[in-house]
C-alpha positions as CSV (number, residue, x, y, z in Angstrom):
1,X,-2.9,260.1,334.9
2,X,-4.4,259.2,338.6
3,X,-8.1,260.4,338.5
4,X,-10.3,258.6,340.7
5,X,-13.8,260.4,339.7
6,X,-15.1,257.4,338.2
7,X,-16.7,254.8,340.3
8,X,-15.4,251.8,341.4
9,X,-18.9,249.8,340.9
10,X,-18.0,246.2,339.9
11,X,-16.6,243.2,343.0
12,X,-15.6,240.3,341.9
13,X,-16.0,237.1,343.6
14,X,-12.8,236.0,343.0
15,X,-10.8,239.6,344.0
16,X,-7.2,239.3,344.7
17,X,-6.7,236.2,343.3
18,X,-5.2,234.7,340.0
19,X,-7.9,232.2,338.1
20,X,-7.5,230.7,335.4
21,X,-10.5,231.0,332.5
22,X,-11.7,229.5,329.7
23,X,-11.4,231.0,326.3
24,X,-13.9,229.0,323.7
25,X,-12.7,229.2,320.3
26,X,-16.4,229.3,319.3
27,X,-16.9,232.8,321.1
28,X,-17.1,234.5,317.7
29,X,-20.3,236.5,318.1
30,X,-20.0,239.5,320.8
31,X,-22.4,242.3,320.7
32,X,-22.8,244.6,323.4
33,X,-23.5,248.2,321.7
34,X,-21.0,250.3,321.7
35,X,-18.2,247.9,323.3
36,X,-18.8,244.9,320.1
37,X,-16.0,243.6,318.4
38,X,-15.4,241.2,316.3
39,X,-13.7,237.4,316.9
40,X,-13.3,234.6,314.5
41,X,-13.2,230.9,315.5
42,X,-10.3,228.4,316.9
43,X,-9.4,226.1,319.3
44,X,-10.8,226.3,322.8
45,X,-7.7,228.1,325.4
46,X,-7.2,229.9,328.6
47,X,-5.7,232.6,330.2
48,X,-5.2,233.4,333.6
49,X,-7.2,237.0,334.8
50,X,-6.9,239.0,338.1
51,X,-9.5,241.7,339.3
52,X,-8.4,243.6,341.7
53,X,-9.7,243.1,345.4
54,X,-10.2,247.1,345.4
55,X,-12.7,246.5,342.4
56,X,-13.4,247.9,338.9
57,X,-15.3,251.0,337.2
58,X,-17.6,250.4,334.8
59,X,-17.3,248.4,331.8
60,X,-17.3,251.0,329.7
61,X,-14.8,252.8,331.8
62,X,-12.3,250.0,332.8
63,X,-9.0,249.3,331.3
64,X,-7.9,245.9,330.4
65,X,-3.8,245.0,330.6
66,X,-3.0,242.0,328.9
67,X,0.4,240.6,330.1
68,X,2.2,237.9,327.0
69,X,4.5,235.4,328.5
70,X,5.7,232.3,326.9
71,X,5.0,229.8,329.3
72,X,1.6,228.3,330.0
73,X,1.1,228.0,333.9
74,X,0.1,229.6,336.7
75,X,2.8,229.9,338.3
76,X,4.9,231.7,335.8
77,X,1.9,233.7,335.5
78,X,2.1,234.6,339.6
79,X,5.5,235.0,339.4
80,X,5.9,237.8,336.8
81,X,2.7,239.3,338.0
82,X,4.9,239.7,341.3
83,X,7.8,240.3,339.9
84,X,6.7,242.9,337.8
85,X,4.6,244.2,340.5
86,X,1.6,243.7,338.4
87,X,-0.9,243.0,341.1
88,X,-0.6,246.5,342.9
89,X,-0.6,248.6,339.8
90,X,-3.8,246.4,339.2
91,X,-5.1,247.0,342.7
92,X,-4.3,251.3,342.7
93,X,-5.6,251.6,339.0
94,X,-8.4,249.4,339.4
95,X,-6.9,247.3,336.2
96,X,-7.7,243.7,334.6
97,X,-4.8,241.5,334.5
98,X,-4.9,238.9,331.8
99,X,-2.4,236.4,331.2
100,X,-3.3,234.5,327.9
101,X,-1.7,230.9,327.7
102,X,0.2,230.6,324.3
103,X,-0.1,226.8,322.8
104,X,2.7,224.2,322.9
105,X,4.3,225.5,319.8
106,X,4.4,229.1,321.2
107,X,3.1,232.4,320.2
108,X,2.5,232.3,315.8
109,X,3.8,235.7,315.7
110,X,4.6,234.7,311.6
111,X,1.0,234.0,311.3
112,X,1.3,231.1,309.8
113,X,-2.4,230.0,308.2
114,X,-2.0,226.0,308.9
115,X,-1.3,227.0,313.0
116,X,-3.7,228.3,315.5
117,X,-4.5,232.1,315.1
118,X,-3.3,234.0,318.2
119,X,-4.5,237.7,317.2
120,X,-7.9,236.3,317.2
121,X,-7.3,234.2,320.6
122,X,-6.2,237.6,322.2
123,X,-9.8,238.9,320.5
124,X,-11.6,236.1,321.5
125,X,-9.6,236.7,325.6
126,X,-11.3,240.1,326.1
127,X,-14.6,238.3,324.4
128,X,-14.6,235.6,327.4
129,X,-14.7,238.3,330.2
130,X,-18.2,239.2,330.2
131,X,-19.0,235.6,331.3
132,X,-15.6,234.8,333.1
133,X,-15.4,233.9,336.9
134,X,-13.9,237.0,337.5
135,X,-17.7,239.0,336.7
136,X,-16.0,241.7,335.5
137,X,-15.2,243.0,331.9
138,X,-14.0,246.3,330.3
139,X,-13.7,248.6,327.2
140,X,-12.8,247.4,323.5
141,X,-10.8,250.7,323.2
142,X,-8.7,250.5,325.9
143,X,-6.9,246.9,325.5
144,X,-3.3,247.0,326.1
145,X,-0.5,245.0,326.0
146,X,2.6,244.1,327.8
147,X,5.0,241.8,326.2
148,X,7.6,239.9,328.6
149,X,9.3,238.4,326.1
150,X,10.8,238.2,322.2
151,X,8.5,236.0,321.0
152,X,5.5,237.6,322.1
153,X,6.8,241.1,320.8
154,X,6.5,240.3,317.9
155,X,2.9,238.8,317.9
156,X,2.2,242.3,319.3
157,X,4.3,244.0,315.9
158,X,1.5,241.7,313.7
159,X,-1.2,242.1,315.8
160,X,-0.8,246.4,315.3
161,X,0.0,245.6,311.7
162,X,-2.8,243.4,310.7
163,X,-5.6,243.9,313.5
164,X,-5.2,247.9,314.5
165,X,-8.3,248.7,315.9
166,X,-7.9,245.7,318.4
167,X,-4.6,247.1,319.5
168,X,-5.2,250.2,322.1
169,X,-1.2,250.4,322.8
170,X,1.6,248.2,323.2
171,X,4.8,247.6,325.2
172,X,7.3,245.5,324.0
173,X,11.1,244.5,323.5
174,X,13.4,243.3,321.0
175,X,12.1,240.8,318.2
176,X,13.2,237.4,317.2
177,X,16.2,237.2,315.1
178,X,13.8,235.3,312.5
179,X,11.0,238.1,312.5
180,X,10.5,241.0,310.8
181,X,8.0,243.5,310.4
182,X,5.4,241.7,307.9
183,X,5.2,243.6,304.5
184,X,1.4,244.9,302.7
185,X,0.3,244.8,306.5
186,X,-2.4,248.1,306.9
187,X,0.2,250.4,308.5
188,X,-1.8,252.6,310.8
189,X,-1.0,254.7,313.3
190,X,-0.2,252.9,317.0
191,X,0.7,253.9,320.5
192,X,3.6,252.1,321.7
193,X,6.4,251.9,324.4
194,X,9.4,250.6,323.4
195,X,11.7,249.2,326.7
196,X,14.7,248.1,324.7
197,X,16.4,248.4,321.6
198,X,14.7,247.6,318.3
199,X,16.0,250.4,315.3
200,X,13.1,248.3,313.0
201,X,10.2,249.0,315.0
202,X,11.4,252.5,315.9
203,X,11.4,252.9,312.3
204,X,8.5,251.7,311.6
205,X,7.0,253.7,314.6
206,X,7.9,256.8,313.3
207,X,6.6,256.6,310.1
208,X,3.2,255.1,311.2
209,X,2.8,257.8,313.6
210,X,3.6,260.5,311.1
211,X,6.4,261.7,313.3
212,X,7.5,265.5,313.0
213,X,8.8,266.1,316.3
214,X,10.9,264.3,319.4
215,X,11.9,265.9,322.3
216,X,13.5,264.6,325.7
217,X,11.3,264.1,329.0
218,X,12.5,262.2,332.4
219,X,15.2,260.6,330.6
220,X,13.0,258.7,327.6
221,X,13.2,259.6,324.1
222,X,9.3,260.6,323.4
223,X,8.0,261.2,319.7
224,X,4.8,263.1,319.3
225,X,2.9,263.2,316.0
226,X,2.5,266.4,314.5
227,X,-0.6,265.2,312.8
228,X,-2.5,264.1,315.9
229,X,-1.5,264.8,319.3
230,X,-2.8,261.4,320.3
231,X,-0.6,259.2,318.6
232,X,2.5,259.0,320.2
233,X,5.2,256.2,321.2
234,X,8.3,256.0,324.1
235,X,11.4,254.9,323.6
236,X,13.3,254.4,326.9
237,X,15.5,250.9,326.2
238,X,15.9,250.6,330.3
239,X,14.3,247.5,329.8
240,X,11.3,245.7,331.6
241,X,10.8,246.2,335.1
242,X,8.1,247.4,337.4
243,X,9.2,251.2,337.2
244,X,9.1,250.7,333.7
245,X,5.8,249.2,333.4
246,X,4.1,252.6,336.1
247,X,6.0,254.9,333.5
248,X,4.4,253.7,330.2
249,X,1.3,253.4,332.3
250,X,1.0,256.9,333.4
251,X,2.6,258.6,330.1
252,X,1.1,256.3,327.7
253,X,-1.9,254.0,328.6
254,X,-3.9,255.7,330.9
255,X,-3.8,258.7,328.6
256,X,-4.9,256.2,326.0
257,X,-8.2,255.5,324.7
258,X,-8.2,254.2,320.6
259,X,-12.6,254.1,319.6
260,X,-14.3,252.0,317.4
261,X,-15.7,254.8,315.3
262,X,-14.0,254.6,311.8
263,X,-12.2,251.6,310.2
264,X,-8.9,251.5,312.3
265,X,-10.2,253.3,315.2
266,X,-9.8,257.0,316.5
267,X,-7.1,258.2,319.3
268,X,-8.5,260.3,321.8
269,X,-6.4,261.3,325.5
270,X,-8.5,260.0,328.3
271,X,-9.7,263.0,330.6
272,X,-8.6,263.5,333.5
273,X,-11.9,264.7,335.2
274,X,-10.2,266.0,338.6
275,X,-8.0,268.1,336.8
276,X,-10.7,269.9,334.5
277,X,-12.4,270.3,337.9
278,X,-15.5,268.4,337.3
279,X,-18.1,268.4,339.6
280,X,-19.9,264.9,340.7
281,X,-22.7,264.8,342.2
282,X,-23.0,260.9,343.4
283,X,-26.2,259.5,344.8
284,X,-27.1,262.6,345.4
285,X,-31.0,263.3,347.0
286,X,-30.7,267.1,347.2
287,X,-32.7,268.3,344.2
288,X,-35.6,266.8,346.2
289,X,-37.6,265.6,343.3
290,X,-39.3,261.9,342.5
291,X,-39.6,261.1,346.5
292,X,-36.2,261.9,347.0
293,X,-35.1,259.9,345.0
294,X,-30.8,259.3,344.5
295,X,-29.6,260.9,341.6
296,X,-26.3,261.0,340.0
297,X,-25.0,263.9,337.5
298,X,-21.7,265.7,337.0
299,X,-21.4,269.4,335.7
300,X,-18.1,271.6,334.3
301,X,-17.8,274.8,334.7
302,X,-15.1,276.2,332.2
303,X,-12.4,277.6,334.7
304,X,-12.7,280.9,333.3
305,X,-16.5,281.5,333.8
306,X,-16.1,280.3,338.1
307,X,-16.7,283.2,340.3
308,X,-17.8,285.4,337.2
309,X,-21.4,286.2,336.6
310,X,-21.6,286.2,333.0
311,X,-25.0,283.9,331.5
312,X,-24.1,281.5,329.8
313,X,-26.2,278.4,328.2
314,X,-26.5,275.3,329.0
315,X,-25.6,272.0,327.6
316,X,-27.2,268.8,328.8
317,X,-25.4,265.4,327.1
318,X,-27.6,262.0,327.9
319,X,-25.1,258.8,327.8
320,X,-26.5,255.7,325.7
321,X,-27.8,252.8,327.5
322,X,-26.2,250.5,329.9
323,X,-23.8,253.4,330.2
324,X,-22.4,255.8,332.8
325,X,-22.1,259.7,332.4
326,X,-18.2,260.5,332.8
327,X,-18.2,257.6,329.7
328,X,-20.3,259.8,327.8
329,X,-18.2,262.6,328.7
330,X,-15.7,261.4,327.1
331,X,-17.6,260.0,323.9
332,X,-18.8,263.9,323.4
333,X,-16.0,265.5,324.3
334,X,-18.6,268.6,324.8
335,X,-16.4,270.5,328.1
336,X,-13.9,270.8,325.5
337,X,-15.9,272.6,323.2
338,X,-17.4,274.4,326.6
339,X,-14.3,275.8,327.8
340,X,-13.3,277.0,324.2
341,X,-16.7,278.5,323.9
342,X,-18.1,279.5,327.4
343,X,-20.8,277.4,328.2
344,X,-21.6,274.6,331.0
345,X,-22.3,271.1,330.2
346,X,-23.8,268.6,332.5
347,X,-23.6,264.4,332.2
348,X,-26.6,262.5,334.2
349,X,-27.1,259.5,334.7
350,X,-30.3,257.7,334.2
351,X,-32.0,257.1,337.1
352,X,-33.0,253.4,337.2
353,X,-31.0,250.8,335.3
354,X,-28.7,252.9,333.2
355,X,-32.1,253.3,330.5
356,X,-33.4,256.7,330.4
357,X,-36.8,257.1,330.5
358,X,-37.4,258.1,327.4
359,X,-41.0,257.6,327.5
360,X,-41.9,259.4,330.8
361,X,-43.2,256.0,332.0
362,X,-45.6,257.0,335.2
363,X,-44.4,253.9,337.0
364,X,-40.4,255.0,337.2
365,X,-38.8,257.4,338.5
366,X,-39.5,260.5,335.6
367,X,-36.1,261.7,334.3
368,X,-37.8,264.5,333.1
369,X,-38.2,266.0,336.3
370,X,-34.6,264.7,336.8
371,X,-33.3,266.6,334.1
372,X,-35.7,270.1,334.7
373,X,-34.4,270.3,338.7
374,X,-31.2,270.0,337.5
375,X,-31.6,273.0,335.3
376,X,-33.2,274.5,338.4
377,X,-29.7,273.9,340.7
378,X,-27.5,274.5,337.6
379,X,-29.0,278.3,338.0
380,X,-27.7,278.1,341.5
381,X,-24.4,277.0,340.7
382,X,-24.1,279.7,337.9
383,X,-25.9,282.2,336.3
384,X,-27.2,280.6,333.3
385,X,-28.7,281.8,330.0
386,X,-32.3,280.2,329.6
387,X,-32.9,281.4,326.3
388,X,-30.3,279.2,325.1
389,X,-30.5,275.5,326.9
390,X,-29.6,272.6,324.9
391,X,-29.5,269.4,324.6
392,X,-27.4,266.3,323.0
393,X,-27.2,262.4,323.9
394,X,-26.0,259.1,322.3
395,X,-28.4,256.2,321.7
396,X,-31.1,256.0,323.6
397,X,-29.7,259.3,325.0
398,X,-30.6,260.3,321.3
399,X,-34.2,259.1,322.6
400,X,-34.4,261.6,325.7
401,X,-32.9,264.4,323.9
402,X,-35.8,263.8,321.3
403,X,-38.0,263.3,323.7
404,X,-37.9,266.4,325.7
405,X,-37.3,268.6,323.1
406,X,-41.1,267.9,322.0
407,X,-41.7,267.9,325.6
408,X,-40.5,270.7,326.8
409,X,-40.0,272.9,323.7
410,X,-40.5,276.2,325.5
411,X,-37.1,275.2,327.9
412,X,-35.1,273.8,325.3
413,X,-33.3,275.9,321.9
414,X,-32.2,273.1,320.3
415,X,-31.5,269.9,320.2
416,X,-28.9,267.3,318.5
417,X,-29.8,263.7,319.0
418,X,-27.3,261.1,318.0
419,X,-27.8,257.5,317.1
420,X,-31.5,256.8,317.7
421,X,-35.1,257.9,316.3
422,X,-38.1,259.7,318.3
423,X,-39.0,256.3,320.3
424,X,-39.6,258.0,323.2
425,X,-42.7,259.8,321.3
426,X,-43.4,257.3,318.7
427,X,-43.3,254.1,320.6
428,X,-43.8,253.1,324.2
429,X,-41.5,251.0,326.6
430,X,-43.2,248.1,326.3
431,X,-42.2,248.2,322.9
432,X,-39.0,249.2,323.0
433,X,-38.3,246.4,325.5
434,X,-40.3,243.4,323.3
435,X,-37.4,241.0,322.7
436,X,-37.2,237.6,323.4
437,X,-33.3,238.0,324.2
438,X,-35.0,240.3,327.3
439,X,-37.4,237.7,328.4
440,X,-40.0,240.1,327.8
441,X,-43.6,239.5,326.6
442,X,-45.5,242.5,326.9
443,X,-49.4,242.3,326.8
444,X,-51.5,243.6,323.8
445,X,-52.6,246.6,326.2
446,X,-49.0,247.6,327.3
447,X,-48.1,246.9,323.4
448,X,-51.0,249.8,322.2
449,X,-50.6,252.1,325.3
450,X,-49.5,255.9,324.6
451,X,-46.0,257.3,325.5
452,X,-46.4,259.9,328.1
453,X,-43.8,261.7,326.4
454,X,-46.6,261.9,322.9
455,X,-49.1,263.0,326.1
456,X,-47.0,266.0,326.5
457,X,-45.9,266.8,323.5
458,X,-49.2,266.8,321.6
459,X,-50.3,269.5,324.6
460,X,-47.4,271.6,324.6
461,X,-48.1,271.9,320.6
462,X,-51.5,272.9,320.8
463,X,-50.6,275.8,323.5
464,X,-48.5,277.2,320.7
465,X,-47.0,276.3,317.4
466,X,-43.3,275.8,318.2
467,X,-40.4,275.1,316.6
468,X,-37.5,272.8,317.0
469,X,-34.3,273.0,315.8
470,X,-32.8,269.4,315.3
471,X,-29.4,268.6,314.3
472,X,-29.7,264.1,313.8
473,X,-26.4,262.1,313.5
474,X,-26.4,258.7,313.1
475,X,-23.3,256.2,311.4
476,X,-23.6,254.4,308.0
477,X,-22.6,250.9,309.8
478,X,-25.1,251.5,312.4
479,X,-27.5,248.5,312.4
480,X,-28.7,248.6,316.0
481,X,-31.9,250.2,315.3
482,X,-32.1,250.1,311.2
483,X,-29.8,249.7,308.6
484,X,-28.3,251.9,306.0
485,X,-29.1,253.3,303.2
486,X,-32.6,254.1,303.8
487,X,-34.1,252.8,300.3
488,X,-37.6,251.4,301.8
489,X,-40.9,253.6,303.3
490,X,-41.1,251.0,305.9
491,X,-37.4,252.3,307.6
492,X,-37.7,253.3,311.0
493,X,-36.1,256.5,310.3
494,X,-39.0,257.7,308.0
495,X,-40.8,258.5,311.2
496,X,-38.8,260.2,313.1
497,X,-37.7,262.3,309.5
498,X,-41.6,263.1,308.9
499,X,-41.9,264.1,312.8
500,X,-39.7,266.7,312.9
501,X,-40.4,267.9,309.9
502,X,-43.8,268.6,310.2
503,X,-43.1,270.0,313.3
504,X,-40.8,272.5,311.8
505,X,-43.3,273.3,309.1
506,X,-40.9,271.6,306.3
507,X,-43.1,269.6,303.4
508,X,-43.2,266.2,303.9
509,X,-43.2,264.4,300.5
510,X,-43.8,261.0,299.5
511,X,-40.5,258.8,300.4
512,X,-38.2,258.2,297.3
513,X,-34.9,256.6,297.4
514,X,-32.0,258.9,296.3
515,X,-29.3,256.9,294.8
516,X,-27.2,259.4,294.7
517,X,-26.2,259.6,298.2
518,X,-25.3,256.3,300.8
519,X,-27.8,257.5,302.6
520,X,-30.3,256.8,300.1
521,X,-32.0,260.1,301.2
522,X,-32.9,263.5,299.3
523,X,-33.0,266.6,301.3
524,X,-32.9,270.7,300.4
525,X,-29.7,270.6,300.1
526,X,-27.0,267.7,300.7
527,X,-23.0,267.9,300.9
528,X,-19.7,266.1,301.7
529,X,-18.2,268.2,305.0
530,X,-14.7,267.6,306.1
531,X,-11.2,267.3,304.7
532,X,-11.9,263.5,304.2
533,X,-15.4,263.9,303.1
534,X,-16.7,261.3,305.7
535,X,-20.2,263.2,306.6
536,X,-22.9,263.6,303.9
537,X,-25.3,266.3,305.7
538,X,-28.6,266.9,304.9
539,X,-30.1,270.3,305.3
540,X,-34.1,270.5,304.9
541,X,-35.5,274.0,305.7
542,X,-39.0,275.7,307.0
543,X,-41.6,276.7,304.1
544,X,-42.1,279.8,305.8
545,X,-38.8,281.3,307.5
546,X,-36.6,279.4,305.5
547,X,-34.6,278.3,308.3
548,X,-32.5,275.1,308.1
549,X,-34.4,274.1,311.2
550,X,-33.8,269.9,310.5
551,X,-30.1,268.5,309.6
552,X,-28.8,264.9,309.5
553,X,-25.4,264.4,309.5
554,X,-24.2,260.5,308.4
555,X,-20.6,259.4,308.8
556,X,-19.4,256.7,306.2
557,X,-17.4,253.8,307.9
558,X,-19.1,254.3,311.3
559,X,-20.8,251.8,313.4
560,X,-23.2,253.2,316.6
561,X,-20.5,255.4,317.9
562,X,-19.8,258.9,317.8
563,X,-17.1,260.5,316.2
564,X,-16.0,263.8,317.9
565,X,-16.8,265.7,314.9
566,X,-19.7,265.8,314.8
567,X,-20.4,267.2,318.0
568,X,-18.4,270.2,317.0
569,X,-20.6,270.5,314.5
570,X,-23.4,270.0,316.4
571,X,-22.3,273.1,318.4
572,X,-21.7,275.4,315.3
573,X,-25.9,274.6,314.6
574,X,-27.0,274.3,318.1
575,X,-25.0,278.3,319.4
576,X,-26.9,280.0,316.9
577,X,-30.6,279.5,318.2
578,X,-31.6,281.2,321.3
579,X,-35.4,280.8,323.3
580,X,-37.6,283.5,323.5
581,X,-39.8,284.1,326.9
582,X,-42.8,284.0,324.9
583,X,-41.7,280.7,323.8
584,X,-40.9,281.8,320.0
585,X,-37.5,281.4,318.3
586,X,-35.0,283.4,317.6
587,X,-31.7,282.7,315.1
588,X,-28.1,284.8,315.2
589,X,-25.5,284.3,312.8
């Protein structure tokens, strides 16, 4: 894949150059939301790391190649990064280069208890990067490895038997004559390229990766699963060699892309945003609104609605913070439900430090006005359907897509926040921001002072009595506002529950914990949804129309990330409610 829409944001000081880094073996706490993971502690290492003189994309957008030698210098590690022609793969794909130092007694690939841990050095290497010389760092789910060597192959084999989620996709050789695929390891599926011949890990490939079919493409033997398009390994046994290395890296890892969202992670293929004909608008002044201000946002049109003038609606998707839009393009997936569905989705970006203003805060640029001249150009673009505008976001994306549904209830038809409660209406930014990791001490006035957002929404409720339909999804692991299940009065999801249920006309009773449920929650009606039964929804409806105007959807095993289901079934609640002129609400089946 060779899409160049996202931006190449991030310098280093020290592009174009090989450096070497410390790895601390007591790195064993990283949080960063949405790109944690978890490392354990050991000795204190270093690897070697390269960022590219041509720079990198966002974090949350980069790709990290992690190259396994045997030796410990830097000038091996020059020399097969030249060899291997390393450097101008990094340079064109705007890559990471790691080179992790194995100790004196070599790579444990047997992982042998009374010997230093390697998996959770090679954790603990994409751990360091935040804070590394280089200043520049990428995503947990897209980690991949290249292994030069026998040793390090099969350190790779345990590390995708006994760590999967930390293992993106592999390329490797032909084991040790003393190893062997370890036994009672967690045997999940893993995307691999195979450069020479080893019948044991093709085996064990194939039955990992549930394969059902194999067919022939420039020469290498591919296997497809049948169960998951995503999961797929390359056998080619021509060996390692540059050409090699650009093969698996245009077939295999820059289609790659293995989230943090369930237990052993979730395959997706990367989008190629060119292709799909996104789009990007880039720093972009035209729509004229808060003093001209620069805005970013990108937009899809479905191929089959360009040129046409068929109304369609409108779907705008907020990304979290400290994120970038084509990242929460592909968190959402939503143009892939768009072009199966005919609709047009759009991805801003926040306008000042990747934090939507959530709270309408006077003294920043207003993404509110961001986000209504948008809708005002999207109508130029294409003839759009205003009855039914939408809106979805992740995190505090969740917050805006709360927010301006209270807002703006006459714009919007629906709404399906994921991640994160009503802040924007119930709180204020001085608030929100109160931490003493920020630095920030807010005074007692900024601390009692009323969201602008509340402002507006209090008014827009008094005009008329609206209604909002809200479909909430949030993850069982998900501690980054609250914890799970809810099982106190004092939980900050209580709140935002009683909000929009009042709203909606639905009785709010007295909190009671349901033990019932992991949720801890009782609702109109409650169920398991999907073949694995991984979502407990929650339906409440109205007293009046009986509509099931507030749902929450809750996936077991998931941290604060987003798991492409449940956007689909956002859609299926979201594509039935449609925005009258007069402001009332109308439902289809």
């Amino acid at each position: 894949m060779n899409d160049r829409m996202n931006e190449v944001t991030v310098f280093s000081p020290f592009g174009g150059q090989l450096i070497l880094e410390e790895v601390l073996g007591s790195n064993n706490e990283f949080k960063i939301p949405e790109n944690s993971i978890t490392t354990q502690k050991g000795s204190d290492r270093s690897m070697f790391s390269y960022v590219p003189l041509s720079g990198c994309y966002d974090a949350k957008q980069e790709q990290v190649l992690m190259v396994l030698r045997d030796e410990t210098d830097g000038v091996s590690a020059e020399k097969l990064m030249k060899d291997l022609k390393l450097d101008e793969l990094a340079e064109e794909k705007h890559l990471i280069l790691l080179f992790p130092n194995p100790t004196d007694q070599g790579w444990n690939y047997h992982g042998d208890a009374l010997r230093e841990d390697d998996l959770s050095f090679l954790v603990r290497c994409f751990a360091a990067l935040p804070k590394s010389k280089g200043k520049a760092s990428g995503f947990n789910g897209m980690i991949f490895y290249i292994a030069t060597s026998n040793s390090s192959s099969a350190l790779l084999s345990l590390l995708s038997e006994k760590q999967p989620v930390d293992c993106s996709a592999m390329m490797l050789g032909a084991y040790p004559k003393d190893y062997h695929i370890t036994q009672g390891g967690l045997r999940q599926s893993v995307n691999a390229w195979v450069y020479e011949e080893n019948k044991e890990l093709q085996e064990y490939l194939i039955e990992v990766n549930h394969i059902g079919s194999k067919s022939v493409s420039d020469g290498l033997n591919k296997y497809v699963s049948k169960l998951n398009e995503n999961n797929m390994h390359f056998v080619s046994n021509n060996g390692l060699s540059a050409d090699e290395i650009k093969n698996a890296w245009e077939l295999l890892f820059s289609e790659t892309r293995r989230w943090r969202n369930d237990t052993y992670g979730t395959y997706q293929k990367r989008t190629n945003f060119t292709e799909w004909g996104f789009v990007g608008h880039v720093n972009d002044d035209s729509l004229t609104v808060n003093n001209d201000f620069k805005h970013t946002w990108y937009e899809y049109v479905p191929e089959q609605l360009r040129g046409t003038n068929e109304k369609v609606p409108l779907v705008f998707y907020f990304h979290g913070g400290a994120c970038v839009p084509l990242y929460g393009a592909e968190q959402s997936d939503w143009h892939e439900i768009a072009k199966k569905e005919n609709f047009i989705v759009v991805y801003p970006k926040a306008s000042v430090g990747k934090m939507w203003n959530a709270f309408d805060d006077q003294n920043q640029p207003s993404d509110f006005a961001f986000v209504l001249a948008l809708i005002e150009h999207m109508k130029m673009v294409h003839p759009i359907d205003e009855s039914r505008i939408y809106l979805s976001g992740f995190s505090m994306g969740s917050m805006m897509s709360n927010a301006m549904a209270c807002a703006y209830p006459h714009i919007f038809a629906a709404t399906a926040p994921l991640n994160a409660q009503h802040l924007g209406y119930l709180s204020n930014r001085a608030k929100l921001m109160s931490s003493p990791a920020l630095g920030n001490k807010p005074t007692d006035d900024q601390m009692n002072e009323i969201s602008h957002t509340k402002i507006l929404a209090d008014e827009a409720k008094k005009r008329m009595d609206y209604r909002m339909p809200v479909f909430q999804c949030s993850g069982l692991l998900d501690d980054l506002f609250n914890t799970w299940p809810i099982d106190k009065e004092e939980n900050l999801w209580i709140p935002t529950f009683n909000y929009w249920k009042e709203y909606n006309h639905i009785p709010v009773t007295k909190f009671e914990y349901n033990s019932k449920y992991e949720t801890g929650l009782y609702s109109d009606e409650t169920r398991y949804v999907c073949v694995d039964e991984r979502f407990i929804h929650h339906t409440w409806y109205t007293s009046d129309t009986h509509l099931p105007l507030y749902q929450f959807l809750v996936a077991k095993r998931m941290p604060h990330a987003v798991d492409l289901r449940e956007i689909r079934l956002a859609w299926q609640f979201l594509k039935h409610y449609s925005r009258n002129s007069n402001g009332t609400l109308e439902y289809k089946e």
